[in-house]
C-alpha positions, 0 to 999 in steps of 0.5 A, spaced: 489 517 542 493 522 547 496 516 550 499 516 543 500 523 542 505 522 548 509 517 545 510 519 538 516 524 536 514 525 530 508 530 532 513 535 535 515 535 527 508 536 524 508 541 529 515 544 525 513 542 519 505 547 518 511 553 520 515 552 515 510 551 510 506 557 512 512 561 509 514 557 503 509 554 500 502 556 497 496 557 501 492 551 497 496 546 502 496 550 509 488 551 509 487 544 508 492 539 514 485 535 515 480 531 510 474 534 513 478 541 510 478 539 504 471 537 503 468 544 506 473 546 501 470 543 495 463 547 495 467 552 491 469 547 486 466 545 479 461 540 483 459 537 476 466 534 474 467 526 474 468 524 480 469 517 481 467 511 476 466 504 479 467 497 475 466 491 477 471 487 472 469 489 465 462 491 467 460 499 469 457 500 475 456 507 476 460 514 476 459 520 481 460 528 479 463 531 485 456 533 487 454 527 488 460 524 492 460 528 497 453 527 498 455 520 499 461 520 503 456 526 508 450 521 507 454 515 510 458 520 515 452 520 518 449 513 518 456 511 522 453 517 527 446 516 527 445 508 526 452 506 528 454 511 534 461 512 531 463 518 535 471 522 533 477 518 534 473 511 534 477 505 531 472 502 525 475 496 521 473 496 513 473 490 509 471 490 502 473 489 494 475 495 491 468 499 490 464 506 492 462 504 499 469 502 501 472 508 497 466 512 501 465 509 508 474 510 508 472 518 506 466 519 511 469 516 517 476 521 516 471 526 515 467 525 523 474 524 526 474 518 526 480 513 524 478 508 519 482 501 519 483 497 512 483 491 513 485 486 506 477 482 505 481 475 504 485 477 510 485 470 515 482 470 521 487 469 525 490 476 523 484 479 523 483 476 530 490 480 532 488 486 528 481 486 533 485 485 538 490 491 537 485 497 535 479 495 539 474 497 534 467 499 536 464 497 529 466 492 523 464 493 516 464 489 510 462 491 503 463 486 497 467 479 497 470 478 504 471 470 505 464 469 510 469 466 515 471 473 516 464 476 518 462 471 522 467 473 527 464 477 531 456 477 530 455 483 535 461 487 531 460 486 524 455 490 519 454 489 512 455 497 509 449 499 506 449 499 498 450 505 495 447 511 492 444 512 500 437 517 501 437 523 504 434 521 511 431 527 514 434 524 522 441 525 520 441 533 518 443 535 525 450 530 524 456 536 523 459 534 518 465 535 516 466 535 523 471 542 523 474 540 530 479 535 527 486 537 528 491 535 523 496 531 528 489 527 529 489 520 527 486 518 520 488 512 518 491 505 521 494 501 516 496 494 518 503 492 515 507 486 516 512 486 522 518 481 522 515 478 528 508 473 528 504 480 530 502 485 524 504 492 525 499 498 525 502 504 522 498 510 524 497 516 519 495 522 521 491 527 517 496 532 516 501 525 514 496 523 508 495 531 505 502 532 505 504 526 502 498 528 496 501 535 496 508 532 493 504 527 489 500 532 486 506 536 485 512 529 483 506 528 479 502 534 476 496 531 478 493 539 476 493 537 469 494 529 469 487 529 473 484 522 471 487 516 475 485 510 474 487 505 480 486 497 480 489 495 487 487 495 493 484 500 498 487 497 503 493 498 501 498 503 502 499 506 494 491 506 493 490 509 499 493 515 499 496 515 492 488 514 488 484 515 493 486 521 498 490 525 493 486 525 488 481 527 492 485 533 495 487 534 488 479 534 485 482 529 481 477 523 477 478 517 479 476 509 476 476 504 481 476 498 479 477 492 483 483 489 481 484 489 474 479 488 469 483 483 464 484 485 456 478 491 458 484 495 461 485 498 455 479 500 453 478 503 460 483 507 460 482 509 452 474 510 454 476 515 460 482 518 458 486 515 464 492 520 465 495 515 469 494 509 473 499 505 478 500 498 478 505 493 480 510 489 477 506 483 476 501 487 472 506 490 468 508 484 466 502 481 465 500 487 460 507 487 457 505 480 453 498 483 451 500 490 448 496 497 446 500 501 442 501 508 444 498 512 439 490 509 441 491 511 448 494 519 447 492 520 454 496 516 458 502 519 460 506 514 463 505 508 468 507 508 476 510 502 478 508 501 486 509 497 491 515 492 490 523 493 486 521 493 478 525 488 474 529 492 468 527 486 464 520 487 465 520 495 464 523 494 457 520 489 455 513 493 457 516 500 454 519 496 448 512 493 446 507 499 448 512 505 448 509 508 454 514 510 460 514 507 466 516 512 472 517 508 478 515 510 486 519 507 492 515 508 499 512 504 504 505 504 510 511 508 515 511 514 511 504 514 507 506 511 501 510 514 497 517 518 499 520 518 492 518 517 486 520 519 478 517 526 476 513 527 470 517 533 468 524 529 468 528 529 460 527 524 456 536 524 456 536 523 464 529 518 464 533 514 459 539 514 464 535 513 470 532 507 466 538 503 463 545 507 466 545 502 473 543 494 474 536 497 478 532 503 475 531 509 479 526 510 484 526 519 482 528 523 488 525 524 494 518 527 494 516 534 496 515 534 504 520 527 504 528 527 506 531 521 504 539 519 506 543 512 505 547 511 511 552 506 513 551 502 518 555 506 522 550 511 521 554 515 517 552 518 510 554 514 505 557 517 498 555 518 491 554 510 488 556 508 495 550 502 497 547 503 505 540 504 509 535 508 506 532 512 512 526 517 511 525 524 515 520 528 513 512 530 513 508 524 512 513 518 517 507 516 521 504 518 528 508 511 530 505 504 530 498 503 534 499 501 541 506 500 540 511 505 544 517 501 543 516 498 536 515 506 534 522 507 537 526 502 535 523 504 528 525 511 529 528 513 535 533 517 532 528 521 527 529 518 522 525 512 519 528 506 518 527 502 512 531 496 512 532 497 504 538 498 501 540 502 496 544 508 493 544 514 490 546 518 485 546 525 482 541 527 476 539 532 474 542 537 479 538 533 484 539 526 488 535 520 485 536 514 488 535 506 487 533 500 490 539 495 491 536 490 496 532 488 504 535 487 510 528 485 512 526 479 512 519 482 509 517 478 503 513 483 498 509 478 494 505 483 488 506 489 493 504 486 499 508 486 505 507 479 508 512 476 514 514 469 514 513 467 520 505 469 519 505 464 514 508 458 518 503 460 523 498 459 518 501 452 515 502 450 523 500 442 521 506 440 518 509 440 524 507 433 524 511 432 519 518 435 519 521 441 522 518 446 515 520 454 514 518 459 509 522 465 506 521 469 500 524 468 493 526 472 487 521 472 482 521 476 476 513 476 476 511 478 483 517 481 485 518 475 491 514 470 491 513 465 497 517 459 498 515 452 503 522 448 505 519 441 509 526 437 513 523 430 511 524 424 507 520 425 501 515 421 499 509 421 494 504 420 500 507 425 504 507 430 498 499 429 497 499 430 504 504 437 505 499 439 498 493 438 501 495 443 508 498 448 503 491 448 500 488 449 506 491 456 508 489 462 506 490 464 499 494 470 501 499 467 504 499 460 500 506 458 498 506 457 492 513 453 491 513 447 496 520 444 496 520 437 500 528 435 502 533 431 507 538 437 508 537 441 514 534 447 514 540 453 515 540 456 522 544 460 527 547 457 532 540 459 537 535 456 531 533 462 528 531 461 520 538 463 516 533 465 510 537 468 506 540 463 505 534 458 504 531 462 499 537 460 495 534 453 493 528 456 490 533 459 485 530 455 479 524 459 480 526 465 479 524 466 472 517 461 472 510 464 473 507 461 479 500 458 479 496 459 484 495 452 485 502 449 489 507 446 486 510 441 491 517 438 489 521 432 492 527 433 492 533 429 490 
């Protein structure tokens, strides 16, 4: 943990950051820079208010009051202690569905310092394997749905999380909790997010990283007023962590959990609980735009929060034309929490209406409080008005750096400022900069708002070798953003095509390719044989409309 402390330029500008918000912001946000703070700091608030609400599909599970939560997330902080050993800066992997004990054991392992690792429970096992590999964790957790390939990796790592509601055991009540010692540049959380290497990433997020990003959350988003969230995607990743999870916590917020959405019940869900706003991806979006609730039944819901991956503006009309509920768009990524900028809710109807239909790409709002963000050229000069370059992030909530990796933590931001590697541009609106997503220089493929790299993938799908030179990259697809394209160099044959489906089949589900093209023409490459992938995404240009089943669709070319 110093080792990492040591490498990392950004702990010099957390350090900046608490001064300057000493002076000018409220002294809600300076008392609370770590999650064990927030606690402590609830034993003041209203306990009996809702808390959490957990669905299995369209199936009630159990509501917390914030009573009730904290005895758990206390209860569980002192099973890891006791029953586990987990002391302040261990690493403990969490896999799991969405349910209250990820949602808890996430919380309770923050609050005795130490890091908690989400890790996705369809992961493969050979991602897994590096993850373990990368954090050294001192304990594996599973909770609901996790493949049983998974659990069976380590015998010796791997515990079953106990079901909840837990009882108060008489042992555990000399286990200091919250542990008050934690310091705001302390690491809280790493989040693994696809690099364009073989290798995932572990973005580390400190403490004071998470609750600076939930107080520009609470501020872009009037969490004080719009205080029921309901969140449908994974805690794994990025959005639902630190956007339904942590800053709801941080803004005492009441949160409906649900492991992933719950079909045509969503409505009656958000009606029920009168749900003030829920994120979702585009795919969702999509999905719920064919199968409308009129607004009038849902006079709570004050708009929706696209997350995770460019909204289509086809998709946005056609979901605001048919239920009439806004949709207010964020931008972010793992590096930087989550969101860095994001639609606010106080925005004109005038100036959404443009932010929404004036340019080719809908707006991602301004930058969030505690956030900066620039479009440089590639010279690294700002780029003007309308004028399109890199998106680099400066500010409170860019991450300790990458676990591990001092050299990957400085190509990414070496200057101070954290490069994106998307495109876009900026325009003026509202006496402030609202920008807009143009484009990628990554090869990151972002399929429902996962980041996935192309060359985890191929790893995946290593048999076809034995069939022809093969190469994976993402492709436009109005319903999941980007989808994952399969390119084999062969002759196609219909043995062959059984042969290619049956290897896709066997990969795992989250990185399965779901358009296989099987073809004579040589895949495009430089000189060195490195994959030109931009330019093999141009063959699956005929999916680009099309909603890929999960079933492959594998197509002998012509």
């Amino acid at each position: 943990m110093d080792t990492l402390r040591s490498t990392v330029p950004t702990v010099r500008l957390h350090t900046e950051a608490r001064r300057y918000l000493a002076v000018n912001s409220s002294q809600r946000l300076i008392a609370r820079t770590t999650l064990s703070q927030v606690l402590a700091n609830m034993k003041d608030m209203d306990l009996a208010k809702a808390a959490l609400t957990v669905y299995e599909g369209e199936v009630l599970i159990r509501s917390y009051s914030y009573a009730e939560l904290l005895q758990q997330i206390s209860l569980l902080a002192c099973w890891f202690v006791r029953e586990q050993g987990v002391t302040r800066g261990d690493r403990v992997m969490v896999m799991s569905s969405n349910s209250d004990q990820s949602y808890v054991a996430h919380l309770a392992l923050m609050s005795i310092g130490a890091i908690t690792v989400p890790v996705s429970n369809t992961e493969s096992p050979e991602v897994l394997q590096i993850i373990i590999d990368k954090v050294r964790p001192c304990l594996l957790v599973t909770g609901r749905d996790v493949r049983s390939e998974l659990t069976q990796l380590d015998g010796d790592l791997t515990h079953a999380l106990p079901m909840l509601p837990l009882a108060v055991v008489e042992s555990w009540a000399s286990v200091n909790w919250p542990l008050m010692a934690i310091q705001p540049d302390d690491p809280a959380v790493i989040l693994f997010t696809s690099g364009t290497t073989s290798s995932p990433k572990g973005v580390c997020l400190s403490h004071y990283n998470l609750l600076l990003n939930a107080e520009g959350l609470s501020r872009v988003h009037n969490l004080a007023d719009r205080s029921v969230h309901m969140c449908v995607l994974p805690l794994f990743h990025a959005n639902a962590f630190g956007f339904s999870m942590v800053a709801s916590l941080y803004a005492a917020s009441h949160v409906v959990l649900c492991a992933g959405l719950p079909g045509a019940a969503v409505w009656s869900i958000l009606r029920e609980h009168r749900v003030n706003v829920i994120s979702l991806v585009p795919e969702i979006i999509r999905v719920l735009a064919s199968c409308p609730e009129p607004r009038t039944s849902l006079p709570d819901l004050q708009y929706v929060v696209s997350a995770a991956a460019p909204l289509p503006q086809t998709v946005a009309h056609s979901f605001m034309g048919n239920t009439g509920i806004d949709i207010h768009q964020g931008y972010g990524m793992s590096e930087c929490v989550n969101f860095a900028a994001s639609v606010p809710w106080h925005v004109s109807p005038e100036d959404f209406s443009r932010a929404c239909r004036h340019w080719q790409v809908l707006s991602i709002g301004p930058a969030v409080f505690g956030c900066e963000i620039r479009i440089v050229r590639a010279d690294g000069s700002p780029a003007n008005e309308e004028e399109e370059g890199e998106i680099v992030v400066n500010g409170h909530t860019v991450m300790l750096g990458y676990w591990g990796e001092p050299a990957a933590t400085e190509a990414a931001m070496g200057d101070g400022y954290l490069r994106t590697g998307d495109l876009g541009f900026f325009a003026a609106l509202d006496g402030q900069r609202y920008m807009f997503i143009t484009g990628r220089k990554k090869e990151i493929i972002i399929r429902y708002g996962e980041n996935l790299s192309p060359l985890v993938i191929e790893a995946q799908l290593n048999a076809l070798r034995h069939f022809g030179r093969y190469a994976v990259t993402g492709f436009a697809n109005e319903m999941a953003g980007e989808e994952i394209g399969l390119y084999l160099h062969c002759e196609p044959t219909a043995q062959l095509q059984q042969r290619v489906l049956e290897c896709v089949r066997a990969c795992s589900p989250r990185y399965r390719p779901r358009v296989v093209l099987l073809g004579r023409e040589a895949i495009p490459a430089t000189p060195t044989g490195k994959v030109k992938r931009a330019l093999l995404a141009a063959r699956f240009a005929a999916y680009e409309k099309r909603v890929c089943a999960n079933e492959p669709n594998v197509v002998m070319m012509a």
